[in-house]
C-alpha positions as CSV (number, residue, x, y, z in Angstrom):
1,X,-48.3,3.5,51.0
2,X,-49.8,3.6,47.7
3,X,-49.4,6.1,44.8
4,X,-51.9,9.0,44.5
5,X,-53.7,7.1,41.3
6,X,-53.9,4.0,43.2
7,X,-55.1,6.0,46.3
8,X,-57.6,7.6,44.3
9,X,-59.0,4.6,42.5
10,X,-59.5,3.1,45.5
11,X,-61.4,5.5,47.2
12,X,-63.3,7.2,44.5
13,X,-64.0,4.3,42.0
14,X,-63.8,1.1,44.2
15,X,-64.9,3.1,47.4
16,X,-63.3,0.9,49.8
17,X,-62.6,1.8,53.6
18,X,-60.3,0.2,56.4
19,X,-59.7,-3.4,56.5
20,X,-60.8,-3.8,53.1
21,X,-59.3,-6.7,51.2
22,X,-57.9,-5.3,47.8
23,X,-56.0,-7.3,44.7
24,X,-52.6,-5.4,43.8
25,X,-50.3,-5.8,40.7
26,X,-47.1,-4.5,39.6
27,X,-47.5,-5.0,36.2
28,X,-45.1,-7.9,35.6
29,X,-47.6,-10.7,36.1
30,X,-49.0,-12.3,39.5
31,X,-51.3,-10.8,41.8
32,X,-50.5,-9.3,45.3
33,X,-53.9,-9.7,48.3
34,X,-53.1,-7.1,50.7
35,X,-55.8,-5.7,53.2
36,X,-55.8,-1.3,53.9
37,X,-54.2,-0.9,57.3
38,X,-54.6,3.3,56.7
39,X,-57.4,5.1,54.7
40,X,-57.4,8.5,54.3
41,X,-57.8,11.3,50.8
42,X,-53.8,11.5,52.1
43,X,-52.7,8.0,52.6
44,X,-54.2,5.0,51.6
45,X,-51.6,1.9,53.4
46,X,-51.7,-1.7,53.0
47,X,-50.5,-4.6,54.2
48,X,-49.6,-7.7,52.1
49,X,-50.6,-11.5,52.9
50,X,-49.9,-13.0,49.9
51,X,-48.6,-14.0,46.7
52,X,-50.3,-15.4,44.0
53,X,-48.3,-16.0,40.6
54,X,-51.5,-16.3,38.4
55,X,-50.8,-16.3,34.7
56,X,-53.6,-14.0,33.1
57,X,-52.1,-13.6,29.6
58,X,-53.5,-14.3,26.1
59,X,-51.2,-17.6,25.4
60,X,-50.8,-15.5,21.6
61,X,-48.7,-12.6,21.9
62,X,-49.4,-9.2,19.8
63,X,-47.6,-6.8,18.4
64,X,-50.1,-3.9,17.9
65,X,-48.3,-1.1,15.3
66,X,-50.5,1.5,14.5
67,X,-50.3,5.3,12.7
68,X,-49.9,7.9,15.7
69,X,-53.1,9.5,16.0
70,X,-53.8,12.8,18.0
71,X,-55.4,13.1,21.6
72,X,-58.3,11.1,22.3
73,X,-57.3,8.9,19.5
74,X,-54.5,7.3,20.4
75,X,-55.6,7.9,23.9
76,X,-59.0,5.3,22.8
77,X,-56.3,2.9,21.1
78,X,-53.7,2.4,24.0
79,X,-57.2,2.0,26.4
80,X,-59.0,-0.8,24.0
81,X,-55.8,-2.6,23.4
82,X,-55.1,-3.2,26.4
83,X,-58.3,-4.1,27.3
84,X,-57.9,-7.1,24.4
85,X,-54.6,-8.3,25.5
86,X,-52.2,-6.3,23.7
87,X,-48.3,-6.9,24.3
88,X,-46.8,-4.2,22.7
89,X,-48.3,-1.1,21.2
90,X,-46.1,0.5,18.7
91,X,-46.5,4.2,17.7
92,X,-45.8,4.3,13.8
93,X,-44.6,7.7,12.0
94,X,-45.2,7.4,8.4
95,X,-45.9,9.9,5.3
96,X,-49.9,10.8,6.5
97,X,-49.1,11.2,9.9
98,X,-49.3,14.8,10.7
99,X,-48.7,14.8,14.7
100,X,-44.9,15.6,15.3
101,X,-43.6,14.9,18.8
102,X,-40.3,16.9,20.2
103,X,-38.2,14.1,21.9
104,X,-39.3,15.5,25.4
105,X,-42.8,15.8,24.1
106,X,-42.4,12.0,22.9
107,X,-41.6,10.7,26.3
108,X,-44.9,12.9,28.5
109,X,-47.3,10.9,26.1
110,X,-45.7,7.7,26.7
111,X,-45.9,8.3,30.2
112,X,-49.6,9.5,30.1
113,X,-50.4,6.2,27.7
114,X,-48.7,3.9,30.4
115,X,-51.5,5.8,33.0
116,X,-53.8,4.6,31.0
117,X,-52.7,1.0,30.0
118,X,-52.3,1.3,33.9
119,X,-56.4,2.1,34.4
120,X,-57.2,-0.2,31.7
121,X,-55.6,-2.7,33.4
122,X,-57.2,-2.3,36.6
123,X,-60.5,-2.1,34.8
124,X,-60.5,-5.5,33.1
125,X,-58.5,-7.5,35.8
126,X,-55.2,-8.0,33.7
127,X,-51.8,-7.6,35.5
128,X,-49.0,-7.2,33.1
129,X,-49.0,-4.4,31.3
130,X,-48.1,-4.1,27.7
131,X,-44.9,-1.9,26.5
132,X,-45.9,0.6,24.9
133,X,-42.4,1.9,23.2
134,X,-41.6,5.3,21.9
135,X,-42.9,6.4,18.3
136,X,-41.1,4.9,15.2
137,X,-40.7,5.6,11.8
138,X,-42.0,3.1,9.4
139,X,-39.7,1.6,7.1
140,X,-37.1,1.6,10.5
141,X,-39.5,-0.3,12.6
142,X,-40.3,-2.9,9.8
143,X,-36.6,-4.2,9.5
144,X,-37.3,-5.0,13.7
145,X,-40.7,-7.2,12.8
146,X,-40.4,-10.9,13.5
147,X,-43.7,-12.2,14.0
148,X,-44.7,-15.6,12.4
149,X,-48.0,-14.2,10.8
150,X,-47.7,-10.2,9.9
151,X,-50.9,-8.4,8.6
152,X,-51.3,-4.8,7.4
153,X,-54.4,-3.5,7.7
154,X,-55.6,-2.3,3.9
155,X,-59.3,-1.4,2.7
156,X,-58.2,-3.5,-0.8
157,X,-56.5,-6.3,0.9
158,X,-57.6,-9.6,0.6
159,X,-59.0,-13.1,2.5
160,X,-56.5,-15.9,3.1
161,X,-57.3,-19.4,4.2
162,X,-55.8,-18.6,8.2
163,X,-57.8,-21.7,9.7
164,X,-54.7,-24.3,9.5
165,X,-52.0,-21.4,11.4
166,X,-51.5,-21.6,14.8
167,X,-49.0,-18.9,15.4
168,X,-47.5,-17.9,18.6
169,X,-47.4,-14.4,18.0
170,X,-49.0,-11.8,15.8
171,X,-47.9,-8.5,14.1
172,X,-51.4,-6.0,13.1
173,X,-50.2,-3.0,11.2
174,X,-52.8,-0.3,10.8
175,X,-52.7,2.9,9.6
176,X,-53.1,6.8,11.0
177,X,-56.0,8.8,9.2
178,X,-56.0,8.6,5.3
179,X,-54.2,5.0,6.3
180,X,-50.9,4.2,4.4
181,X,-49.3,5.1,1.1
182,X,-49.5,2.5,-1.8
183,X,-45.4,2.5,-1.5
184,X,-46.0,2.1,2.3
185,X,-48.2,-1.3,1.8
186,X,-45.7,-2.2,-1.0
187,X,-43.0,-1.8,1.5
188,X,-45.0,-3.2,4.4
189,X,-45.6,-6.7,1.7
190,X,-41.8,-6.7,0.6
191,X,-41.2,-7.3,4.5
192,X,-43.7,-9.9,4.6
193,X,-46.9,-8.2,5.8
194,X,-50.2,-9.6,4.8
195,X,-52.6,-7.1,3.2
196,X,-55.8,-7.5,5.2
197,X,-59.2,-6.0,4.8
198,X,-61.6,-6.1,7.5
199,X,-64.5,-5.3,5.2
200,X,-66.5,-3.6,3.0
201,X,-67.0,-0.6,6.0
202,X,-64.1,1.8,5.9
203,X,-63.1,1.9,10.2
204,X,-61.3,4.7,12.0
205,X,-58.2,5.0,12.5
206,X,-59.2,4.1,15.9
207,X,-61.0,1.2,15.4
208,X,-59.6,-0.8,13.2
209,X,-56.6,-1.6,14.9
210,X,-58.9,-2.8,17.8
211,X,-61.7,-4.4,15.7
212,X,-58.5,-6.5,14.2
213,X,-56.9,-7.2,17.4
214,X,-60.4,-8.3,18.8
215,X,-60.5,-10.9,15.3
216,X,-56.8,-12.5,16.0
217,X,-57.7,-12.8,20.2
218,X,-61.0,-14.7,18.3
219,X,-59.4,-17.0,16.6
220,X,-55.5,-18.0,18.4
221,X,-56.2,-16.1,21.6
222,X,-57.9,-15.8,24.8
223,X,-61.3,-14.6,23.4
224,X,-62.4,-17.8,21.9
């Protein structure tokens, strides 16, 4: 029997009815064909024929860091990252953040972003879902970066010659509203970050993150 947000995908968004073939996933990788066996607004059953251990994942993994943004925000960013293949998604508390999560409080919204890394997932046909771990404060979480190729999102960053790197994995850093602190990028650099600028239009705090993520799945990724 399947949980109530499967149950209601399926009938609501996919509208599917008895003896329909569905794809399931359980969000470590591979791909489950099962057909419904019971469909009803209560219980939704299926039954599983096969096993397929399909390998759907961007060959470069990413590290996506961003500022913790309030509601919808952050809401938009776990969605879209997902979407582009993100690995991890790493809530970042630094000096212009002003959204302050109790531990308890902490652990609901990581909850309600796995529901919708869970969604985006369904949506764009991926079946491992990233990590999304709980939010950190910056200068702690830099000491635990080990990416190849780090970049920090910054509006006065500059261009470097990237076309010769083939990195394995990728670290974006990018910034809550008002973005970082000039000691926050200086920090960010003496740990080996890469100032980056993504042009001469200032993003969202939103957007950037995704536009940059979008740029790296481009040009090591899947997206090419």
């Amino acid at each position: 029997m399947l949980e109530k947000d499967a149950r209601v995908h399926i009938l609501n968004a996919l509208r599917l009815k008895l003896g329909s073939e569905i794809v399931l996933f359980n969000g470590e990788g591979g791909e489950f064909t099962a057909v419904i066996s019971k469909c009803s607004r209560q219980n939704v059953t299926v039954t599983i024929s096969k096993y397929s251990d399909i390998a759907l994942e961007s060959h470069l993994k990413t590290f996506v860091a961003v500022g913790l943004s309030r509601g919808e925000r952050m809401d938009w960013i776990v969605q879209k990252t997902t979407e582009l293949g993100a690995n991890y998604i790493i809530p970042i508390i630094s000096e212009r953040v002003t959204v302050n999560l109790s531990s308890h409080r902490a652990e609901n919204r990581i909850a309600h972003w796995r529901r919708i890394s869970i969604s985006s997932c369904e949506q764009c046909g991926r079946n491992s879902l990233p990590t999304i771990r709980k939010p950190i404060k910056l200068d702690s979480w830099l000491k635990t970066v080990n990416s190849p190729l780090k970049f920090i999102l910054d509006q006065s960053g500059g261009h470097f010659d990237l076309k010769q790197l083939e990195p394995s994995s990728i670290t974006i850093l990018s910034g809550p509203e008002g973005g970082f602190s000039e000691n926050e990028i200086k920090l960010a650099q003496s740990s080996g970050f890469l100032p980056i600028s993504l042009g001469k239009r200032t993003m969202r705090a939103e957007t950037a993150p995704v536009a940059a993520l979008a740029i790296t799945q481009n040009r090591w990724g899947d997206l090419c």
